[in-house]
C-alpha positions as CSV (number, residue, x, y, z in Angstrom):
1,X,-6.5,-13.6,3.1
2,X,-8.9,-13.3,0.5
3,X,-8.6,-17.0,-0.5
4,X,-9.9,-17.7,3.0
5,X,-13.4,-16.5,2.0
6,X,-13.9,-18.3,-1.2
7,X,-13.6,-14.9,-3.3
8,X,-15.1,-13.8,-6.9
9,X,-15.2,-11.0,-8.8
10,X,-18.2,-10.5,-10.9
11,X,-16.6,-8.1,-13.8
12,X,-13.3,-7.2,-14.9
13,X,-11.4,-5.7,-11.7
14,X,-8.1,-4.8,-13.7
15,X,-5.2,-3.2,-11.0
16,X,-6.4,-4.7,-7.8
17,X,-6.6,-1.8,-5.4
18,X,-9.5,-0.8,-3.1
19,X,-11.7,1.2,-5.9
20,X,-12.8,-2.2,-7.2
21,X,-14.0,-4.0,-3.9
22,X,-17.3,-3.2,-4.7
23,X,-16.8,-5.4,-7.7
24,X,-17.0,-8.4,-5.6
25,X,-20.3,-7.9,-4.4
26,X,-23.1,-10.9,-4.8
27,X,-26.4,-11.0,-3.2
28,X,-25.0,-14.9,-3.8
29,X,-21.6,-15.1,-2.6
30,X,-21.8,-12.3,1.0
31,X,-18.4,-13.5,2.0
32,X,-16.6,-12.6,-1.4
33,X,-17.2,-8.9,-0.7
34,X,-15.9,-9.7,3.2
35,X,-13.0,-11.4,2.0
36,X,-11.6,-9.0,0.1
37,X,-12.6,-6.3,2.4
38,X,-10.4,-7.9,4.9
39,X,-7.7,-8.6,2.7
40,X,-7.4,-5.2,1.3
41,X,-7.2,-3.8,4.3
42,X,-4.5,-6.2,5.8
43,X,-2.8,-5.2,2.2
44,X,-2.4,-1.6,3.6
45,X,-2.3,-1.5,7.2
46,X,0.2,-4.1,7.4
47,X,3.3,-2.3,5.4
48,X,2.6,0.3,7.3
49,X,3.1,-1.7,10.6
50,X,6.3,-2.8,9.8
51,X,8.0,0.0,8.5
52,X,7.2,0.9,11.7
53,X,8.7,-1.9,13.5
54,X,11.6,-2.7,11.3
55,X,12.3,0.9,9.6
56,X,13.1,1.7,5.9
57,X,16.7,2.1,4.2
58,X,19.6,1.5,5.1
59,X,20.4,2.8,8.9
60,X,23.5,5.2,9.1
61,X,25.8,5.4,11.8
62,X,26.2,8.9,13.4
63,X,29.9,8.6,13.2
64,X,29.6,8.5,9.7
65,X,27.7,11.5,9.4
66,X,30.2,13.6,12.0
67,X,33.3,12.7,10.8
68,X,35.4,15.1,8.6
69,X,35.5,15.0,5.2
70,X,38.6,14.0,2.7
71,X,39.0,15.7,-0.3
72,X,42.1,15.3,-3.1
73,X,42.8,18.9,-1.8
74,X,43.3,17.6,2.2
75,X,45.9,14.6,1.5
């Protein structure tokens, strides 16, 4: 996303992340700091989404989880 807006940083950002947004700011270049405004936020908001949507893990099947359990001591 940010690539859409033509974006710079202006000092050494080091781990992207949202702390060093304000790194992008130029009186020069307004859209940089827009850009990667944008795409940070995108960045977060849309994991979250789909988790949502699509879940996490693997799913289990109740009959898994209610059926009886087989030990060496059972057979």
């Amino acid at each position: 996303m940010t690539s859409f807006f033509n974006a710079f940083s202006f000092v050494y950002t080091g781990l992207p992340g949202p702390l060093t947004i304000i790194n992008t700011y130029s009186s020069d270049y307004p859209s940089s700091f827009w850009g990667v405004l944008i795409g940070t936020i995108i960045a977060i908001v849309l994991p979250i989404v789909l988790v949502q949507i699509f879940g996490y893990g693997d799913d289990v099947d109740e009959e898994t989880i209610d059926a009886p359990l087989t030990t060496a001591e059972n057979r």
